[in-house]
C-alpha positions in Angstrom: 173.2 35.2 145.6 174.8 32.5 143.9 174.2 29.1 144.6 176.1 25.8 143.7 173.9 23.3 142.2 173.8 19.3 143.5 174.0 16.6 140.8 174.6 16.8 137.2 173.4 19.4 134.8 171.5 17.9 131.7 171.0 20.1 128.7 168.5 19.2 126.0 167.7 19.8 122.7 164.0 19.1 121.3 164.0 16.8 118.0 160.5 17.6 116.7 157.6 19.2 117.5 156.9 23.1 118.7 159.9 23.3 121.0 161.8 22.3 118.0 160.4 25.0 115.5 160.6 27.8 118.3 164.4 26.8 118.5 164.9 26.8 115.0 163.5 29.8 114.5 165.7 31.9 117.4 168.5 30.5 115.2 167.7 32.1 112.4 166.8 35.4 113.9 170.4 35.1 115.4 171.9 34.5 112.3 170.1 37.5 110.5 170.8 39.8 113.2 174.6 39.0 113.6 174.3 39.4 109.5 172.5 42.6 109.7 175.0 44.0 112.4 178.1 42.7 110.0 177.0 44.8 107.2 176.6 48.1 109.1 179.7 47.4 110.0 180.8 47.0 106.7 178.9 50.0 105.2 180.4 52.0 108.5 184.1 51.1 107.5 183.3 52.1 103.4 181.7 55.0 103.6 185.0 57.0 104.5 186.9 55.5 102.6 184.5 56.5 99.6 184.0 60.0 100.6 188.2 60.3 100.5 188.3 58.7 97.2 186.2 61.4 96.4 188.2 64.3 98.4 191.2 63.0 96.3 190.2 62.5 93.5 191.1 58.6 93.0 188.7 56.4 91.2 187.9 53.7 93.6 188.8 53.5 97.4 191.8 53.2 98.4 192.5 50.0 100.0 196.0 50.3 101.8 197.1 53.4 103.1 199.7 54.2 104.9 200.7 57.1 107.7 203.8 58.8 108.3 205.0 60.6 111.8 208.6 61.4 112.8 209.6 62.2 116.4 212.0 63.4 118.0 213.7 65.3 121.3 215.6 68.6 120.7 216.4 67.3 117.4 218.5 64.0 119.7 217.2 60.1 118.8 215.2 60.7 116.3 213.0 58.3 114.5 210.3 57.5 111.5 207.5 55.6 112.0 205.2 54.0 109.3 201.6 51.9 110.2 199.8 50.3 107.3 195.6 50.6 106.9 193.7 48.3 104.7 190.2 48.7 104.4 189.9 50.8 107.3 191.9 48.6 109.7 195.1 48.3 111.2 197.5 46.1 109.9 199.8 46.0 112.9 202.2 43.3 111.0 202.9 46.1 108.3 204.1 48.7 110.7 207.8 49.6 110.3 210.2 51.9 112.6 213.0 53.8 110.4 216.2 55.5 112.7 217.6 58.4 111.0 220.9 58.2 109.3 221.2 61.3 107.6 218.7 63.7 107.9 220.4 66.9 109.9 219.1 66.7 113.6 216.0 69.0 114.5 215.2 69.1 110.4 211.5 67.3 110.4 211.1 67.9 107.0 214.5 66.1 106.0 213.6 63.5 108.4 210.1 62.8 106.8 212.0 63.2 103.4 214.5 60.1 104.4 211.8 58.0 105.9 209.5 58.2 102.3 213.3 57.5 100.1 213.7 54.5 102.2 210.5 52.8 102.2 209.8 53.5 99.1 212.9 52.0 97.9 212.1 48.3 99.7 211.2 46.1 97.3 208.9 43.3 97.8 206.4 46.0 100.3 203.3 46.0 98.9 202.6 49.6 97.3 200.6 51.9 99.0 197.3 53.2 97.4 197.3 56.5 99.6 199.7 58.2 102.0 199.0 59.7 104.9 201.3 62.5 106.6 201.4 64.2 110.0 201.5 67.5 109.3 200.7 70.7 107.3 201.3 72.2 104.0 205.3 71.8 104.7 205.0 68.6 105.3 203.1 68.1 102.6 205.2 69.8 99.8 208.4 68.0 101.5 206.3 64.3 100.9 205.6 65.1 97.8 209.4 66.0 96.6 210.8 62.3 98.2 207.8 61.1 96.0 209.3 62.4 92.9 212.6 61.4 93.6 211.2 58.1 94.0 209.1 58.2 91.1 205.6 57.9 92.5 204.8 60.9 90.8 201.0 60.1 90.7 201.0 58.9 93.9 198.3 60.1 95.9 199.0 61.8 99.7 197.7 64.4 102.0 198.3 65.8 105.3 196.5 65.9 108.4 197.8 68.9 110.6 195.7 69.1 114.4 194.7 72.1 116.7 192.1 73.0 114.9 192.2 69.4 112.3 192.8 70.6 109.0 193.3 68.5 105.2 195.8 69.7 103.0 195.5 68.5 99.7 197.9 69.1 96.9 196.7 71.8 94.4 194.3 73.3 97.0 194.4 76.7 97.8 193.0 76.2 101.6 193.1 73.3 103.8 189.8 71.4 104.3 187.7 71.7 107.5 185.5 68.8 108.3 183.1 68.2 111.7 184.0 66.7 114.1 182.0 63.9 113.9 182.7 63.0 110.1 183.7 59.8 109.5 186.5 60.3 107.1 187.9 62.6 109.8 188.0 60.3 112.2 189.1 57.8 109.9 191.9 59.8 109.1 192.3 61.2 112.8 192.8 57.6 114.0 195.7 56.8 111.1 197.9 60.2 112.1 197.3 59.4 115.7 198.2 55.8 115.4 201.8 56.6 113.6 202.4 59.3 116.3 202.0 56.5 119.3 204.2 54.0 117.1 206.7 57.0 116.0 206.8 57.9 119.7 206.9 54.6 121.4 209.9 53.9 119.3 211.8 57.4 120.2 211.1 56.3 123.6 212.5 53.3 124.0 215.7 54.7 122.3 215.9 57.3 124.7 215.7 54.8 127.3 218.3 52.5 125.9 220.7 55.7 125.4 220.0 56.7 128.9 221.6 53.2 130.0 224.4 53.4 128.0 225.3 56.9 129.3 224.8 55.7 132.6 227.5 52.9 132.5 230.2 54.7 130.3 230.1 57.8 132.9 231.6 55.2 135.4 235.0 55.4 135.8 237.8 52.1 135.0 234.6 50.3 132.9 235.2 50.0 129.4 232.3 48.5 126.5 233.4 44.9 127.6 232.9 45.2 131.2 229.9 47.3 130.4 229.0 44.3 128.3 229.1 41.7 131.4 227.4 43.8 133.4 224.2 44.2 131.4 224.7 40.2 130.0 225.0 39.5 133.7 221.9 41.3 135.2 219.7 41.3 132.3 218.9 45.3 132.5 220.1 48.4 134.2 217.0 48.6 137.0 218.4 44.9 138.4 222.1 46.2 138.3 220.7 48.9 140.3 219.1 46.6 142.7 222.0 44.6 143.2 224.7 44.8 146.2 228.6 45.1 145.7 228.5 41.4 146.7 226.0 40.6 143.8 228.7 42.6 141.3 231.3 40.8 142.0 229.9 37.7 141.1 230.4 39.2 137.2 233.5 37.8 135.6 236.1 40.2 135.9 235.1 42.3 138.5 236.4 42.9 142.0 235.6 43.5 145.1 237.7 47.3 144.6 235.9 47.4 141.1 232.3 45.9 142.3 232.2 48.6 145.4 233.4 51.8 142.4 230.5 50.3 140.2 228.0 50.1 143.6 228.7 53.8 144.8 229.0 55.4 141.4 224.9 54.2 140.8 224.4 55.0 144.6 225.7 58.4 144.3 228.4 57.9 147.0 232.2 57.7 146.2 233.8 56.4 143.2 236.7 55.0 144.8 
């Protein structure tokens, strides 16, 4: 069991002598172990990224690439997501979330189409060496079409469909099967699964905000501006719920007649 020790603590560090040279030399077998474990590391995180270079076809590794997802409900809210690689890591302060203007809803390949024609058209992004997609051959042939029309003609992409995982490559007549425990597949496993958690994180929360809007504009006599003080006034839709007709009425503009409709419409009694 653990005991608190009486007094003060004094540490010590020998100046000369054996003590010295056995400390100096435990701090060198750190360091060269701490090195040696670094450049596993290293060689761990390189040797899938050469082994797509070679897959692809591109003459060194590809430093920054970047994976695609769209998602979506029934074709309702949907949204693009892209999250940036570089070297084999994440680069969470590259990831960008696209809503969907004009794609027709329910059309992935559209969608995935828009997404590409958008980011490719920012300028001042840094350009991507290889992109990833979610998806299979129809996703792929879609990518590559926004590509064109963006001019990235040589740029190189690929497509990572699951259940079983399969590579599509452009020009190839099959998809490639790797093991499970490749490292380029899991490399490129953990890209298409990251964009699919942003893509879908995103879709959520927009689902969630449209759910409160719907909410408020179902109730009867209260218009965007009173929907307005409302949420300005609670902060969210779960306090509003929490709150009592007395609490409502403290809002600017609201009643005791309106603060009781607004109580029983989220309560499910009368509206009146």
């Amino acid at each position: 069991r653990n005991r608190k020790l009486k007094g003060k603590v004094t540490l010590k560090s020998p100046r000369r002598g054996k003590r010295k040279d056995l400390l100096e030399l435990a701090r060198r077998n750190g360091q060269l172990a701490l090195q040696e474990q670094a450049q596993r590391s290293r060689l761990r995180e390189e040797e899938p990224l050469r082994e797509l270079s070679r897959l692809v076809g591109l003459e060194q590794e590809p430093e920054r690439i970047e994976g695609y997802d769209i998602s979506h409900l029934r074709g309702e809210e949907t949204v693009g997501a892209m999250v940036v690689f570089e070297q084999g890591r994440p680069r969470t302060d590259c990831y960008r979330r696209f809503l969907l203007r004009s794609a027709p809803p329910g059309d992935d390949y559209a969608a995935l189409q828009e997404v590409l024609q958008r980011r490719l058209s920012r300028e001042g992004w840094a350009e991507p060496d290889l992109i990833l997609i979610d998806g299979g051959k129809g996703q792929l042939t879609a990518a590559r079409q926004a590509l064109n029309l963006a001019g990235k003609l040589k740029l190189p992409l690929l497509a990572l469909a699951e259940d079983p995982e399969q590579i599509y490559l452009e020009g190839a007549a099959s998809p490639v099967l790797l093991p499970a425990h490749s490292a380029l597949l899991q490399l490129l496993q953990r890209i298409r699964d990251e964009a699919h958690r942003f893509a879908l994180s995103y879709h959520r929360r927009r689902r969630s905000k449209q759910g409160r809007r719907s909410l408020l504009e179902d109730i009867p006599g209260i218009g965007p501006k009173r929907r307005a003080a409302l949420l300005n006034h609670f902060g969210s839709i779960n306090k509003l719920l929490q709150s009592t007709v007395d609490d409502i009425k403290q809002v600017p503009g609201f009643s005791e007649r309106l603060a009781t409709r607004v109580f029983n419409f989220l309560h499910g009694g009368s509206e009146r």
